[in-house]
C-alpha positions in Angstrom: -4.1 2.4 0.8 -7.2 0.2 -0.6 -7.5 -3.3 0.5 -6.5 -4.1 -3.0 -3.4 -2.0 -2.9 -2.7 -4.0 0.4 -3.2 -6.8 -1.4 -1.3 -6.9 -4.4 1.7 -5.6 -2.3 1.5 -8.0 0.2 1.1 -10.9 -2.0 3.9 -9.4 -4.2 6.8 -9.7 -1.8 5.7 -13.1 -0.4 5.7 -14.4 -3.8 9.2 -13.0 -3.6 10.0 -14.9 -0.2 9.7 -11.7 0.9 7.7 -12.7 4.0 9.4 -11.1 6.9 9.2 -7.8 4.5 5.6 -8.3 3.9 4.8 -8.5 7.6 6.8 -5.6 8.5 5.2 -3.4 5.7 1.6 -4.4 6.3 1.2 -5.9 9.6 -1.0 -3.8 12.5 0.8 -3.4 15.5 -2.1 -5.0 17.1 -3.0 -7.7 14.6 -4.5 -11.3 15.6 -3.5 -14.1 14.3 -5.7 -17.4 14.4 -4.5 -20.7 13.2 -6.4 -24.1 13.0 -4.5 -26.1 15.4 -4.2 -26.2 19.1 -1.4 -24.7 20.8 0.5 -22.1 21.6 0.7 -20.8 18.0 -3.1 -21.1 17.8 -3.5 -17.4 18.7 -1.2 -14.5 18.7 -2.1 -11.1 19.2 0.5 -8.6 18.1 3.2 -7.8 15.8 6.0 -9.1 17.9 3.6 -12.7 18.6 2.9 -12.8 14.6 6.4 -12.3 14.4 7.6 -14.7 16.7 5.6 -17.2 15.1 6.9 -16.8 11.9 10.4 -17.4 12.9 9.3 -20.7 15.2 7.9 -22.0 12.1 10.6 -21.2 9.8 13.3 -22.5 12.4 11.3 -25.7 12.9 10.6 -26.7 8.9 13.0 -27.3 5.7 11.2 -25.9 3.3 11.3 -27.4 -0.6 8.5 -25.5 -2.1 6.5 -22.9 -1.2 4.2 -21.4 -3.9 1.6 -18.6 -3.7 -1.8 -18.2 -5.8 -3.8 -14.7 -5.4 -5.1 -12.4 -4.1 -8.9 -13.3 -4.2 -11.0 -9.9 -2.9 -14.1 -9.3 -1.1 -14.9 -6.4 0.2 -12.0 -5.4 3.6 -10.8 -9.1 3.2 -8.2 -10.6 0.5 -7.7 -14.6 0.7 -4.2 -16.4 -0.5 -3.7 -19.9 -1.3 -0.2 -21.4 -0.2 1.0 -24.7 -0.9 3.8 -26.1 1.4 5.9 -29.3 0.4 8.4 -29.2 3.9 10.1 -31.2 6.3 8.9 -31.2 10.4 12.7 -31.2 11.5 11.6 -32.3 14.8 10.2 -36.1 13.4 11.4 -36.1 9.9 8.3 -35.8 8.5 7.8 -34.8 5.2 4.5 -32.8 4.9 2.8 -31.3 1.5 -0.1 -28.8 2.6 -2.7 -26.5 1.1 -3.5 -23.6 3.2 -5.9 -20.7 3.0 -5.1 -17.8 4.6 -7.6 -15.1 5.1 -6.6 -11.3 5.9 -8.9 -8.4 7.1 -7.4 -4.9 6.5 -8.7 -1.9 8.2 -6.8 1.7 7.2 -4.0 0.5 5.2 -2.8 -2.5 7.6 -3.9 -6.3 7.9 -5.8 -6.2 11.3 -6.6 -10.2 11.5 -5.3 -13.2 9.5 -6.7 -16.5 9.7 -5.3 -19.5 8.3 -7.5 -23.0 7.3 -6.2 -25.5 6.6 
């Protein structure tokens, strides 16, 4: 598969709340993940980690609305924008984020994703 088939797949089913489906599909089995906060979840390496990860964060935030805008291509890489409106269940807090996540694909599977924020 091309990066843009990747792509359009991938962004496809998680504009279908199809995340864990997305992930499964096109995830490396040794993927890194990097996100822009300190922490435990600040780096995972691994399908499993990546995994884990996913299901901390939806365990630990009410979501209201979740939206995704892309792909944008260049190259190996595709870039999605994701816009959160959710609730920390922890504090309460209610949160409204913009997110950029960027994705490297190398033989048909996203190798590294990279989130700013």
């Amino acid at each position: 598969m091309t990066t843009q088939d990747v792509a359009t797949d991938f962004v496809a089913l998680l504009k279908d709340g199809k995340h864990e489906q997305a992930a499964a599909a096109y995830n490396a089995d040794d993927i890194a993940s990097y996100e822009n906060m300190p922490g435990p979840m600040a780096e995972c390496q691994g399908k499993q980690a990546v995994k884990g990860k996913g299901e901390w964060w939806v365990a630990n935030h009410e979501v209201h609305e979740f939206t995704t805008e892309g792909p944008y291509l260049n190259g190996d890489q595709f870039a999605v924008h994701f816009y959160f409106d959710v609730t920390v269940k922890e504090s309460g807090e209610r949160r409204k984020m913009h997110e950029i996540g960027l994705y490297t694909v190398k033989d048909g599977k996203i190798v590294e994703e990279r989130f700013f924020y």
